[in-house]
PyMOL Python script that loads the backbone (N, CA, C, O; Angstrom):
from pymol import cmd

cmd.read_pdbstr("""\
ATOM      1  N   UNK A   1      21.199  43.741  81.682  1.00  0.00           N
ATOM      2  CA  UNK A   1      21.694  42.380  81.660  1.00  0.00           C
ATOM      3  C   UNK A   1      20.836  41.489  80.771  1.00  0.00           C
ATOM      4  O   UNK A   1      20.869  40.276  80.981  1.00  0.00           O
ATOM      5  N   UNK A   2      20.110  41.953  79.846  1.00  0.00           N
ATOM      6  CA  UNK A   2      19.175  41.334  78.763  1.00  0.00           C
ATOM      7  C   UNK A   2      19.618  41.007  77.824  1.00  0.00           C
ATOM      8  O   UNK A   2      18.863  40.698  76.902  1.00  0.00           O
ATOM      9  N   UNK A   3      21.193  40.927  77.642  1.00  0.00           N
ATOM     10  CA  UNK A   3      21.873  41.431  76.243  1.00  0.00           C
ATOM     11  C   UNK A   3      21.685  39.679  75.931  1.00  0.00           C
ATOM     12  O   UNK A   3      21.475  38.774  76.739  1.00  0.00           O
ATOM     13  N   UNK A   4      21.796  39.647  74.953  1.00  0.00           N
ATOM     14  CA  UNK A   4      22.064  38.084  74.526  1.00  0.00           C
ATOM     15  C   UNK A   4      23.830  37.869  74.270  1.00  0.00           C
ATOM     16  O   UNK A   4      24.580  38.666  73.707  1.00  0.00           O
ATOM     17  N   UNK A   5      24.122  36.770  74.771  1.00  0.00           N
ATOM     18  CA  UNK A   5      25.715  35.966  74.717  1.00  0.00           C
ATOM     19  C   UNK A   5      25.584  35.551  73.461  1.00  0.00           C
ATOM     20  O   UNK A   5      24.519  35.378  72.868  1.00  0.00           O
ATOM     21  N   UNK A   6      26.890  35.354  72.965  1.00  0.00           N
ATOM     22  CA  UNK A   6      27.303  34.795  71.983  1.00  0.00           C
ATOM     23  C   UNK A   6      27.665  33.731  71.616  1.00  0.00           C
ATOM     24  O   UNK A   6      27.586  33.042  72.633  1.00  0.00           O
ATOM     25  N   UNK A   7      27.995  33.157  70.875  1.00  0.00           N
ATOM     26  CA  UNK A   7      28.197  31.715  71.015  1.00  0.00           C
ATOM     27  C   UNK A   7      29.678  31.994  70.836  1.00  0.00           C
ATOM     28  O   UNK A   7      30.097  32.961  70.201  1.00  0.00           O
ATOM     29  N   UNK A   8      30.377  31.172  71.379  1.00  0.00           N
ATOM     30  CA  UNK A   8      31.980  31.402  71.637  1.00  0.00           C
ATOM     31  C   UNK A   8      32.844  30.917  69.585  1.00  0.00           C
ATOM     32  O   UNK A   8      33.934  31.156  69.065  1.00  0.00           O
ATOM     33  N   UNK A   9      31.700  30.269  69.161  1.00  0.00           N
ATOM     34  CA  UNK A   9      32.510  29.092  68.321  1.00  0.00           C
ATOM     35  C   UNK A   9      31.876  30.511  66.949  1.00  0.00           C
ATOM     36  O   UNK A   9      32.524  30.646  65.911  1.00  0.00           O
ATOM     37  N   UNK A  10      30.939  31.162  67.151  1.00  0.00           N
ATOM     38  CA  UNK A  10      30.862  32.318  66.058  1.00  0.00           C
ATOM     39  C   UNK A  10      31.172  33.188  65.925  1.00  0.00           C
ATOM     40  O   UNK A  10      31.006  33.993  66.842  1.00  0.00           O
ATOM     41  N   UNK A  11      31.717  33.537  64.907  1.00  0.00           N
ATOM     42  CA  UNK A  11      32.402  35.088  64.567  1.00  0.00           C
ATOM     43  C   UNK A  11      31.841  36.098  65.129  1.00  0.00           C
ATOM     44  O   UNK A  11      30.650  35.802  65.219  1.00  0.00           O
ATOM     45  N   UNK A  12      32.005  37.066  65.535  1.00  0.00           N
ATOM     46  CA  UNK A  12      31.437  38.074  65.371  1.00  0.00           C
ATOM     47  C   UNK A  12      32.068  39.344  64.979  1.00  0.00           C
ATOM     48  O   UNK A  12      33.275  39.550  65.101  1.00  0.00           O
ATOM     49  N   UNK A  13      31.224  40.188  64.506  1.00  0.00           N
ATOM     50  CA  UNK A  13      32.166  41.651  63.286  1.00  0.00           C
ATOM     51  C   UNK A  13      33.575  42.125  63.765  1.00  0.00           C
ATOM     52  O   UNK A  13      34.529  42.508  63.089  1.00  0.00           O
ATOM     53  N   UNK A  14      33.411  41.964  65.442  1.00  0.00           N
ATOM     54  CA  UNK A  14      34.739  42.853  65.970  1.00  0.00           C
ATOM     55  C   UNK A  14      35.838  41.598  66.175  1.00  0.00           C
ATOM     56  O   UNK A  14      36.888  41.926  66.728  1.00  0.00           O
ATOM     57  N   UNK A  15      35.692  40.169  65.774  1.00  0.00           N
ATOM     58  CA  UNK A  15      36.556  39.221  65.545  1.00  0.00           C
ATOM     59  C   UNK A  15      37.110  39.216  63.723  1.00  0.00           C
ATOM     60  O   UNK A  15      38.035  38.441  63.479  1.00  0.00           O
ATOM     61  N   UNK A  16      36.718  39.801  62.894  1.00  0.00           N
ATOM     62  CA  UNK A  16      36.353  39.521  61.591  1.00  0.00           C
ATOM     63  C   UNK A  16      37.381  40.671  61.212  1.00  0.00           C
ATOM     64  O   UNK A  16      38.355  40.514  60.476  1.00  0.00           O
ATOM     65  N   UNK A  17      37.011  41.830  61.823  1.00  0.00           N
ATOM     66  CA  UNK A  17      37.617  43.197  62.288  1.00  0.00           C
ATOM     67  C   UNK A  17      39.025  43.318  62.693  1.00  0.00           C
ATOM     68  O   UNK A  17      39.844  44.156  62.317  1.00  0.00           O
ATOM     69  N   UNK A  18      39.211  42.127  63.709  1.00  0.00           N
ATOM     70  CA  UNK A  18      40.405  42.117  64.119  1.00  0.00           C
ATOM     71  C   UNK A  18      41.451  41.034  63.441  1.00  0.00           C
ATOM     72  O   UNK A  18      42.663  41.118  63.642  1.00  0.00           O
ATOM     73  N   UNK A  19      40.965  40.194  62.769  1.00  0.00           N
ATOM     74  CA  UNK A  19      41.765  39.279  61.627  1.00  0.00           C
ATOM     75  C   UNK A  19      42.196  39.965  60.818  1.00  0.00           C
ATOM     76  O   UNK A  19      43.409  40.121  60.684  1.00  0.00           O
ATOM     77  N   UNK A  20      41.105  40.680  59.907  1.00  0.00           N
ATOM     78  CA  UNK A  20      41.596  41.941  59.250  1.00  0.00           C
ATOM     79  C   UNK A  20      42.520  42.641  59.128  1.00  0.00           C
ATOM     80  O   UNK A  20      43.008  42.821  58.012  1.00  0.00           O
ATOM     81  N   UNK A  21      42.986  43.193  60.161  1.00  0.00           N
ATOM     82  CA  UNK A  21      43.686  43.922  61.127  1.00  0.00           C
ATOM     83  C   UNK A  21      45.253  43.331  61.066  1.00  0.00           C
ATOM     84  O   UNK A  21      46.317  43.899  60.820  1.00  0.00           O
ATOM     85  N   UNK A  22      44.975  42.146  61.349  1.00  0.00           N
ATOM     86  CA  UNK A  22      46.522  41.400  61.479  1.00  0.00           C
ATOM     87  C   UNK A  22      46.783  40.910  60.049  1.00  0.00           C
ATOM     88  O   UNK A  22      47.875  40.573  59.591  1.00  0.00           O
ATOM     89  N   UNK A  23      45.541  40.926  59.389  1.00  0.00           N
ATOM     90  CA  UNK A  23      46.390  40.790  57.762  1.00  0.00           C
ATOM     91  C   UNK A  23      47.287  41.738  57.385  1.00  0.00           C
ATOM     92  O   UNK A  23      48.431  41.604  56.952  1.00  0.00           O
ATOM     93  N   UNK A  24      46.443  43.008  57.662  1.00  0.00           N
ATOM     94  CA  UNK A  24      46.776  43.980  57.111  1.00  0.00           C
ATOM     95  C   UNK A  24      48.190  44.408  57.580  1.00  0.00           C
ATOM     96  O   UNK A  24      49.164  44.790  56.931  1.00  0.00           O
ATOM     97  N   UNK A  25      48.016  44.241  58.804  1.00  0.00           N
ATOM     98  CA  UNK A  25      49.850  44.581  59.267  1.00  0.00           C
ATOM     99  C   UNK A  25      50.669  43.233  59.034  1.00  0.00           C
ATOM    100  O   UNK A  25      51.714  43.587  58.488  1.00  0.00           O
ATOM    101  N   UNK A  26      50.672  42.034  59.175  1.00  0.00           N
ATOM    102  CA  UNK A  26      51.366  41.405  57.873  1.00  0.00           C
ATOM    103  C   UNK A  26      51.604  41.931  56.400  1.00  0.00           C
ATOM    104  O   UNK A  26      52.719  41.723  55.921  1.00  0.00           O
ATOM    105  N   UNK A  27      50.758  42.525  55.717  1.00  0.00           N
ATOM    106  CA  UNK A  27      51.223  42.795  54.616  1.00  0.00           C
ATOM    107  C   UNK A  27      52.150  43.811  54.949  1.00  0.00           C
ATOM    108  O   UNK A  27      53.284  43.472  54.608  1.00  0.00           O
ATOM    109  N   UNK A  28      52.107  44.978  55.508  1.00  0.00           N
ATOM    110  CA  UNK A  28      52.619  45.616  56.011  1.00  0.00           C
ATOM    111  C   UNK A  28      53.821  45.480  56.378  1.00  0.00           C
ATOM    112  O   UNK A  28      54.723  46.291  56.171  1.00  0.00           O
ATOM    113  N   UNK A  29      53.918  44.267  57.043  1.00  0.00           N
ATOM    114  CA  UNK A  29      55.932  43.845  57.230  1.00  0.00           C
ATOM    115  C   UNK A  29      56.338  43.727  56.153  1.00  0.00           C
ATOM    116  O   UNK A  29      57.381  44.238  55.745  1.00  0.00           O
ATOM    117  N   UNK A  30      55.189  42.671  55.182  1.00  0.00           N
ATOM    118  CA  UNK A  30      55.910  41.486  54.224  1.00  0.00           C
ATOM    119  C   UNK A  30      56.212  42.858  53.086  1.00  0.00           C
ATOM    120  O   UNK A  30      57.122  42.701  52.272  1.00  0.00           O
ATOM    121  N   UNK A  31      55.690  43.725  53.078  1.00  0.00           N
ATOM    122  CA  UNK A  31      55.860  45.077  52.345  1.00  0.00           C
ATOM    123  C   UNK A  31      57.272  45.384  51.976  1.00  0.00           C
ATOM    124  O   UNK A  31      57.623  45.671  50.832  1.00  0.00           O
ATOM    125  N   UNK A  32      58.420  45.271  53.481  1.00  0.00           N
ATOM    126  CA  UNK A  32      59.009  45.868  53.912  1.00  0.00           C
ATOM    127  C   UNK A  32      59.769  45.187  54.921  1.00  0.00           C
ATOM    128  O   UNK A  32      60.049  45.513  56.075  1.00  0.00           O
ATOM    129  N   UNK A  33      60.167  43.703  53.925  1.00  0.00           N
ATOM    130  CA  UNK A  33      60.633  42.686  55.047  1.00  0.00           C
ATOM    131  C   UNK A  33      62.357  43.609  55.524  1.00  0.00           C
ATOM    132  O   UNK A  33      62.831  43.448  56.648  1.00  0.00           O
ATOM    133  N   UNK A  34      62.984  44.414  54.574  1.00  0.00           N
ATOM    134  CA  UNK A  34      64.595  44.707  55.292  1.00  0.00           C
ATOM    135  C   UNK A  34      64.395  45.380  56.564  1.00  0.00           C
ATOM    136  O   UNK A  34      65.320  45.276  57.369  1.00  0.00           O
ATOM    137  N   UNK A  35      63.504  45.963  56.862  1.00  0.00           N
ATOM    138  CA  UNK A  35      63.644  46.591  58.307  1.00  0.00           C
ATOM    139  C   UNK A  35      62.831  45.712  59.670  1.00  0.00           C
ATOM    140  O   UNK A  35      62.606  46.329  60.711  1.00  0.00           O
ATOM    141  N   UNK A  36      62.418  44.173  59.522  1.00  0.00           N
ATOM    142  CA  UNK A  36      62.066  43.401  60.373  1.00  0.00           C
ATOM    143  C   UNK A  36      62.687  42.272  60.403  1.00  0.00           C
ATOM    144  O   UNK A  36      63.486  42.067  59.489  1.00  0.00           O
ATOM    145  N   UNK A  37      62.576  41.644  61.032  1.00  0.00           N
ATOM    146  CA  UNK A  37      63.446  40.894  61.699  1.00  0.00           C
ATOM    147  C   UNK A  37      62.897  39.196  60.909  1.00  0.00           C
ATOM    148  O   UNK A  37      61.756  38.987  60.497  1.00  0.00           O
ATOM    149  N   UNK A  38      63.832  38.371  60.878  1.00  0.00           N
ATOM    150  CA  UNK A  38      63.727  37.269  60.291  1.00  0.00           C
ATOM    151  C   UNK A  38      62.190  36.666  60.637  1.00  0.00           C
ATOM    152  O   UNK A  38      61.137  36.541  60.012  1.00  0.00           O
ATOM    153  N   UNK A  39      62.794  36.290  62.335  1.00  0.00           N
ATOM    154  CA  UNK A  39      61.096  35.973  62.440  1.00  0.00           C
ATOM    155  C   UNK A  39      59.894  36.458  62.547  1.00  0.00           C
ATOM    156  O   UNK A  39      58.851  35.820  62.688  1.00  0.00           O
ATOM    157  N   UNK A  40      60.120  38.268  62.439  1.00  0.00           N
ATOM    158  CA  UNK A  40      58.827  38.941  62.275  1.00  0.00           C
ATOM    159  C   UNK A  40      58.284  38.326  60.590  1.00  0.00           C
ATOM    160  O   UNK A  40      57.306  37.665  60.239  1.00  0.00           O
ATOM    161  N   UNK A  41      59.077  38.731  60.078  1.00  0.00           N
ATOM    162  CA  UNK A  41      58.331  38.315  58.627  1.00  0.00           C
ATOM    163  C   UNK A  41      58.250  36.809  58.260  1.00  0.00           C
ATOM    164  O   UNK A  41      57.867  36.517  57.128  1.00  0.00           O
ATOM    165  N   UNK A  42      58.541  35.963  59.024  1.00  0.00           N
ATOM    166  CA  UNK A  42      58.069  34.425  59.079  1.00  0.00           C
ATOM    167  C   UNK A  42      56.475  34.686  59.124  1.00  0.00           C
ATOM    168  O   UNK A  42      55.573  34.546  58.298  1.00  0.00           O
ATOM    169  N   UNK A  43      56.540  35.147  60.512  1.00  0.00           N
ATOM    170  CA  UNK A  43      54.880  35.252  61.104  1.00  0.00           C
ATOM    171  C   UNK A  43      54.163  35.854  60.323  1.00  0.00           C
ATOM    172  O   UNK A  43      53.161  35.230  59.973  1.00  0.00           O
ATOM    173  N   UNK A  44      54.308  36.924  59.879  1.00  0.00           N
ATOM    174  CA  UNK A  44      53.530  37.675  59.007  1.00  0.00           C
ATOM    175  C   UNK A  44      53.503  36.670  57.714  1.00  0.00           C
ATOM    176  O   UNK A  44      52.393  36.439  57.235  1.00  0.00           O
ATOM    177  N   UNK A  45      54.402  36.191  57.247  1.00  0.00           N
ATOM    178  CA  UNK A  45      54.245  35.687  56.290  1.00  0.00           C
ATOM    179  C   UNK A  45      52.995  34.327  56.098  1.00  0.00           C
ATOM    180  O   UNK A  45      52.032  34.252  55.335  1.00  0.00           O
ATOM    181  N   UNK A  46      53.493  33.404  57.102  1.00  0.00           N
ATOM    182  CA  UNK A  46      52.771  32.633  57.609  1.00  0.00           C
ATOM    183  C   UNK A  46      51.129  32.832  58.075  1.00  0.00           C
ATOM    184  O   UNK A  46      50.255  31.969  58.160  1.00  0.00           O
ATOM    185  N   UNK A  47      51.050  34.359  58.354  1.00  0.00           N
ATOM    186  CA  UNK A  47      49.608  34.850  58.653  1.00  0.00           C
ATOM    187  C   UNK A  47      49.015  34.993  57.312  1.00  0.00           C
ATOM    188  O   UNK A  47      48.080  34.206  57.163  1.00  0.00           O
ATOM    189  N   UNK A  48      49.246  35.728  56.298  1.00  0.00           N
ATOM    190  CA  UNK A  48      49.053  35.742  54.903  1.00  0.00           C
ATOM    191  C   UNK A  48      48.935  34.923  54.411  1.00  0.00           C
ATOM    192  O   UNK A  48      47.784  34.604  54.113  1.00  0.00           O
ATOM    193  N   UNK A  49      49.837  34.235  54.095  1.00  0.00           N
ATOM    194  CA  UNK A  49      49.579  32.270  53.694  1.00  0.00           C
ATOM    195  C   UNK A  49      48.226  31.618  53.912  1.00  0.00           C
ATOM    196  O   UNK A  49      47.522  31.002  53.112  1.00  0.00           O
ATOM    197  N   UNK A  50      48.110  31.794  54.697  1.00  0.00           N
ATOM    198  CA  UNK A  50      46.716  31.382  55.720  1.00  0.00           C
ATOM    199  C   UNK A  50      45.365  32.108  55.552  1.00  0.00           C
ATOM    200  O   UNK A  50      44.297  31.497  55.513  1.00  0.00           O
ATOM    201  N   UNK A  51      45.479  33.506  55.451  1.00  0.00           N
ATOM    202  CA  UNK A  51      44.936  33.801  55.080  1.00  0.00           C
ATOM    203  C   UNK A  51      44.000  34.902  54.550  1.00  0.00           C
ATOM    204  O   UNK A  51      42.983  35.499  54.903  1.00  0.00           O
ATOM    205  N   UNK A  52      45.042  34.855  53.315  1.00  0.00           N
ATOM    206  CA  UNK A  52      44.522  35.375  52.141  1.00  0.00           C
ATOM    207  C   UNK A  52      43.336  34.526  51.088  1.00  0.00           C
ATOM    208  O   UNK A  52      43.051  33.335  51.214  1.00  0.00           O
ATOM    209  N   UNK A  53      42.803  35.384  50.139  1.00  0.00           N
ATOM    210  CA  UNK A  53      42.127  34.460  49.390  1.00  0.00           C
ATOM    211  C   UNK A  53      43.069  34.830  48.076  1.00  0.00           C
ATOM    212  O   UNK A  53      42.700  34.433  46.971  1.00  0.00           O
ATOM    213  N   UNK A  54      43.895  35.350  48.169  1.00  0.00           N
ATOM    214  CA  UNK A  54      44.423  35.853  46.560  1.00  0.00           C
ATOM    215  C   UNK A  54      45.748  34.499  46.299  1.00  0.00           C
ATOM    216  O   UNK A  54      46.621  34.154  47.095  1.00  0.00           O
ATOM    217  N   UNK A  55      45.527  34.078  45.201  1.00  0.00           N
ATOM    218  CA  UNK A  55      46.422  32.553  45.123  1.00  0.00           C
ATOM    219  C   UNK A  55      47.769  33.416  44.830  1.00  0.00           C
ATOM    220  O   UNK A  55      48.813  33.154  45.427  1.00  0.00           O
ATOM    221  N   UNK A  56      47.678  34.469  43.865  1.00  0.00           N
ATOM    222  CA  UNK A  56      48.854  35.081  43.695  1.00  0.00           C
ATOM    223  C   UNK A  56      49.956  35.685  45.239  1.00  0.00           C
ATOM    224  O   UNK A  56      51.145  35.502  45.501  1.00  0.00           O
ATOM    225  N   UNK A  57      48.983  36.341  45.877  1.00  0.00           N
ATOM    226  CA  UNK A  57      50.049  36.490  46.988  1.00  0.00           C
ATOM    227  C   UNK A  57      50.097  35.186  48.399  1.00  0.00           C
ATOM    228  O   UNK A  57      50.772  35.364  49.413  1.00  0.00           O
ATOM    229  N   UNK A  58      49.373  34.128  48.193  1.00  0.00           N
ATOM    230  CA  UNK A  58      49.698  32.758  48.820  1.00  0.00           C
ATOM    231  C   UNK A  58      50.842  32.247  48.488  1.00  0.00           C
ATOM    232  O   UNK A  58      51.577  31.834  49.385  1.00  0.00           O
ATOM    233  N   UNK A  59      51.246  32.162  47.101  1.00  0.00           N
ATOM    234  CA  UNK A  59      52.291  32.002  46.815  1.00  0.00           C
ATOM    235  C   UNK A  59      53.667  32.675  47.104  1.00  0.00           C
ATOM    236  O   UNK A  59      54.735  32.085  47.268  1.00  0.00           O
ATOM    237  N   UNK A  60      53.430  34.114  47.137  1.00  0.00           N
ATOM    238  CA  UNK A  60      54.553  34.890  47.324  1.00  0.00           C
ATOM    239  C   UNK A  60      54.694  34.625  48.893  1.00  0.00           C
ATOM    240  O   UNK A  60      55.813  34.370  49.339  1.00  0.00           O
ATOM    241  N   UNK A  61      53.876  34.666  49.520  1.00  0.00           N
ATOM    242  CA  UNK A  61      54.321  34.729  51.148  1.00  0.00           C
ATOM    243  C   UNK A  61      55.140  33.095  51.219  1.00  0.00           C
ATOM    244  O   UNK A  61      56.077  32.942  52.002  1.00  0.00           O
ATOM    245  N   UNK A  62      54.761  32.179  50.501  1.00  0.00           N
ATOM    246  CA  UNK A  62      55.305  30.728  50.728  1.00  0.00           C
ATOM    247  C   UNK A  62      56.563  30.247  50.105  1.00  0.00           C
ATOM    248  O   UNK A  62      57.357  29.383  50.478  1.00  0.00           O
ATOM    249  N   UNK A  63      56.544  31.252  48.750  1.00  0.00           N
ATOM    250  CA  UNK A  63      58.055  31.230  48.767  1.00  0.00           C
ATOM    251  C   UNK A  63      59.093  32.173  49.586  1.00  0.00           C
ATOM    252  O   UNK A  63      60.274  31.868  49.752  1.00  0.00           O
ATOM    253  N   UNK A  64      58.445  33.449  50.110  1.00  0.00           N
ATOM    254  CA  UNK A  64      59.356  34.133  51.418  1.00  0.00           C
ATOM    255  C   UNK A  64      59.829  33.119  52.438  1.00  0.00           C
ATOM    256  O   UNK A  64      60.992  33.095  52.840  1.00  0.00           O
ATOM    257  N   UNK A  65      58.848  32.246  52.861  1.00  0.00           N
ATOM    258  CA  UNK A  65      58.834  31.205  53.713  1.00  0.00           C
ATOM    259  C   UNK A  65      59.788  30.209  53.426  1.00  0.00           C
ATOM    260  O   UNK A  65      60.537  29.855  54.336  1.00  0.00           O
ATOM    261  N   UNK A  66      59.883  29.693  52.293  1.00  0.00           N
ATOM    262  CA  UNK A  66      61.055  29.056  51.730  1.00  0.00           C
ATOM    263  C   UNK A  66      62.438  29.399  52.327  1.00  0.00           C
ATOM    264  O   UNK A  66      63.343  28.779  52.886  1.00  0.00           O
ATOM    265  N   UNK A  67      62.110  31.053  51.841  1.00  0.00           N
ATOM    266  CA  UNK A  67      63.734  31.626  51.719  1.00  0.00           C
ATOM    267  C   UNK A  67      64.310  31.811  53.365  1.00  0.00           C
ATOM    268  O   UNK A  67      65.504  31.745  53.658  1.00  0.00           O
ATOM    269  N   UNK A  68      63.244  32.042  54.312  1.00  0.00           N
ATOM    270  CA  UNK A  68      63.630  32.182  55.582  1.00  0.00           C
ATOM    271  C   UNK A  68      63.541  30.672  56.685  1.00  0.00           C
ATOM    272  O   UNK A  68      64.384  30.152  57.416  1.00  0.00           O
ATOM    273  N   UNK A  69      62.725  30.475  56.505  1.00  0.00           N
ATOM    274  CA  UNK A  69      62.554  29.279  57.386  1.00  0.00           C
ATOM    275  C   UNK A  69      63.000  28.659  56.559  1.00  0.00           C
ATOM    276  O   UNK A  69      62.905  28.604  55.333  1.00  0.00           O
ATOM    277  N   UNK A  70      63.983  27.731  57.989  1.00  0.00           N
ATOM    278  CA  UNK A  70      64.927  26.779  57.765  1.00  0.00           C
ATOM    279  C   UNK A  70      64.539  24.698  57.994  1.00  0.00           C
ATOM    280  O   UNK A  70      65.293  23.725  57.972  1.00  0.00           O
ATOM    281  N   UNK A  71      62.831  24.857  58.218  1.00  0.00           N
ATOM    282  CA  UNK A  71      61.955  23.980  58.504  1.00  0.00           C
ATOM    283  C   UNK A  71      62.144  23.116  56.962  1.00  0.00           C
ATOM    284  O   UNK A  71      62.231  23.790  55.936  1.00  0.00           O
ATOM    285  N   UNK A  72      62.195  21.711  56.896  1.00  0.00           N
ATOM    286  CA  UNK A  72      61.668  21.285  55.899  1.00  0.00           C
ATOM    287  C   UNK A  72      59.926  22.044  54.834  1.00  0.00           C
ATOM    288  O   UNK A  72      58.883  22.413  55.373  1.00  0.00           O
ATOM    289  N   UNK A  73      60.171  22.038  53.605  1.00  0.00           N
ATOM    290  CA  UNK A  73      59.051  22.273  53.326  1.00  0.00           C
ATOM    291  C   UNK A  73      57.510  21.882  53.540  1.00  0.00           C
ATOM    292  O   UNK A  73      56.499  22.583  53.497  1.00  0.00           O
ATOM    293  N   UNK A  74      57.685  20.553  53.777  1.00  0.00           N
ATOM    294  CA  UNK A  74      56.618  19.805  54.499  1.00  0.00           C
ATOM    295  C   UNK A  74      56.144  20.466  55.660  1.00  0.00           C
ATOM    296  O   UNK A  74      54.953  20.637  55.919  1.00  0.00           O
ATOM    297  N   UNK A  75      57.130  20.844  56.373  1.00  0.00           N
ATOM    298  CA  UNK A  75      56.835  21.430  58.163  1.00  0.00           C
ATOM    299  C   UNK A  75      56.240  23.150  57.397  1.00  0.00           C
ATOM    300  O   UNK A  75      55.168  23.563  57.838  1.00  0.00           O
ATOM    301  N   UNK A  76      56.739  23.752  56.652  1.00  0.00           N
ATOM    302  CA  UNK A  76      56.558  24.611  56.140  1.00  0.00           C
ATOM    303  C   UNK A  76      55.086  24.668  55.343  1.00  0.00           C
ATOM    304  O   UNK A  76      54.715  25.841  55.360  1.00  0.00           O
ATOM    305  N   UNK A  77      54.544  24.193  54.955  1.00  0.00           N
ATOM    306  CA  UNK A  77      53.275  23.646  54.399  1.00  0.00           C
ATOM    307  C   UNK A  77      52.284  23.795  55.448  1.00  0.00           C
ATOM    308  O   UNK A  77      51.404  24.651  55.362  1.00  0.00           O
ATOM    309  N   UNK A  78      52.403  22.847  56.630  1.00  0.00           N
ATOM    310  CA  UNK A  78      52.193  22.331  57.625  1.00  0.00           C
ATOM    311  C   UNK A  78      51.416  23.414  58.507  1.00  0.00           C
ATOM    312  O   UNK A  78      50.353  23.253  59.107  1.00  0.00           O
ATOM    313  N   UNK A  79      51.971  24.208  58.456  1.00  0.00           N
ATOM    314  CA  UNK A  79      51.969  25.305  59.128  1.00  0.00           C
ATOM    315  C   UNK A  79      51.303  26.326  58.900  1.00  0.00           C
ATOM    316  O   UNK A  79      50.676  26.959  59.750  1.00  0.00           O
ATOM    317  N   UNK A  80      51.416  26.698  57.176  1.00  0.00           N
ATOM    318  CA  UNK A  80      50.718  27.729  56.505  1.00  0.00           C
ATOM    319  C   UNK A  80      48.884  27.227  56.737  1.00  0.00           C
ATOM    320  O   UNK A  80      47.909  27.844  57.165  1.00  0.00           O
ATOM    321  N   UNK A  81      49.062  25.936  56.251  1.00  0.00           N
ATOM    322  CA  UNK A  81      47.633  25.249  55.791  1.00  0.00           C
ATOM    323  C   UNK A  81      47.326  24.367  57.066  1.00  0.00           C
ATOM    324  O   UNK A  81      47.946  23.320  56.876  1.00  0.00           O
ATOM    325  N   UNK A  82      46.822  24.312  57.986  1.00  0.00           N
ATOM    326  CA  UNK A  82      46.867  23.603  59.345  1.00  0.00           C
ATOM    327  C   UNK A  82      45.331  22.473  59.177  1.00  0.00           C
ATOM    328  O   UNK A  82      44.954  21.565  59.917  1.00  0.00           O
ATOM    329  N   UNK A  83      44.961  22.810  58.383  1.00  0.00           N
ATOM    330  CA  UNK A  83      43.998  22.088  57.919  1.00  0.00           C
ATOM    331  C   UNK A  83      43.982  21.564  56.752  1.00  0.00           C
ATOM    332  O   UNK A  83      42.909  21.363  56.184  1.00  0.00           O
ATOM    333  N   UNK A  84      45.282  21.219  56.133  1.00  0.00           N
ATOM    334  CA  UNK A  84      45.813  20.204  55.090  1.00  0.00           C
ATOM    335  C   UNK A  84      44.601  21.765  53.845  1.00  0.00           C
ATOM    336  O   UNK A  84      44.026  21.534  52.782  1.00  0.00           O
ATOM    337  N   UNK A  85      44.627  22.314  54.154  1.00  0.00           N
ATOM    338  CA  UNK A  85      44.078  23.710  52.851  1.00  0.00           C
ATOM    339  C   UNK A  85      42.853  23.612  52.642  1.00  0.00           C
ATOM    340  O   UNK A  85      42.301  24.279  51.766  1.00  0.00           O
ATOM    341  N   UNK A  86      42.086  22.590  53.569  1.00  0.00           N
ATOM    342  CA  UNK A  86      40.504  22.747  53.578  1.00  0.00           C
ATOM    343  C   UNK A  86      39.958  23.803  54.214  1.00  0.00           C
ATOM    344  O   UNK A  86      40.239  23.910  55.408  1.00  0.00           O
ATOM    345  N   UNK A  87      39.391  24.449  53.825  1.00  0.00           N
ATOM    346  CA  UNK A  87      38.423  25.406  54.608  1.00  0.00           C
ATOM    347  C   UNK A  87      37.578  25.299  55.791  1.00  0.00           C
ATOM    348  O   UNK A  87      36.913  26.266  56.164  1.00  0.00           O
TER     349      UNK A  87
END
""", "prot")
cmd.dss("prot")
cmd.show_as("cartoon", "prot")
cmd.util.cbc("prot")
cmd.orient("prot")
């Protein structure tokens, strides 16, 4: 019981690990949006959007987003970037 706690508000590898993880199976839908479902590849898309660092596929997931969600683009924005795209 010596172990040291973590601080709740810091990453740690097996959180970093598991973001990872859900990128990766987002790309994975967005791969291969005809066999998922409208709003599976919203989410995924929307997860990518968010975050990726590649501007080239930010874009592609946001115009998928376009084409499916039926949200104003603003709400669509909104959503991808929840922090108005600050880091």
């Amino acid at each position: 019981m010596t172990a040291a706690l973590s601080h709740p508000l810091v990453g740690s590898a097996t959180s970093v690990d598991w973001i990872l993880d859900r990128v990766t199976e987002a790309r994975g839908i967005l791969a291969d949006t005809t066999r998922h479902p409208d709003s599976l590849v919203i989410l995924a898309a929307r997860i990518v959007a968010g975050q990726t660092d590649d501007a080239g596929e930010c874009a592609e997931a946001i115009d998928l987003l376009r084409l499916l969600d039926r949200r104003p683009l603003y709400a669509v924005a909104a959503a991808a970037f929840p922090k108005g795209g600050a880091a």
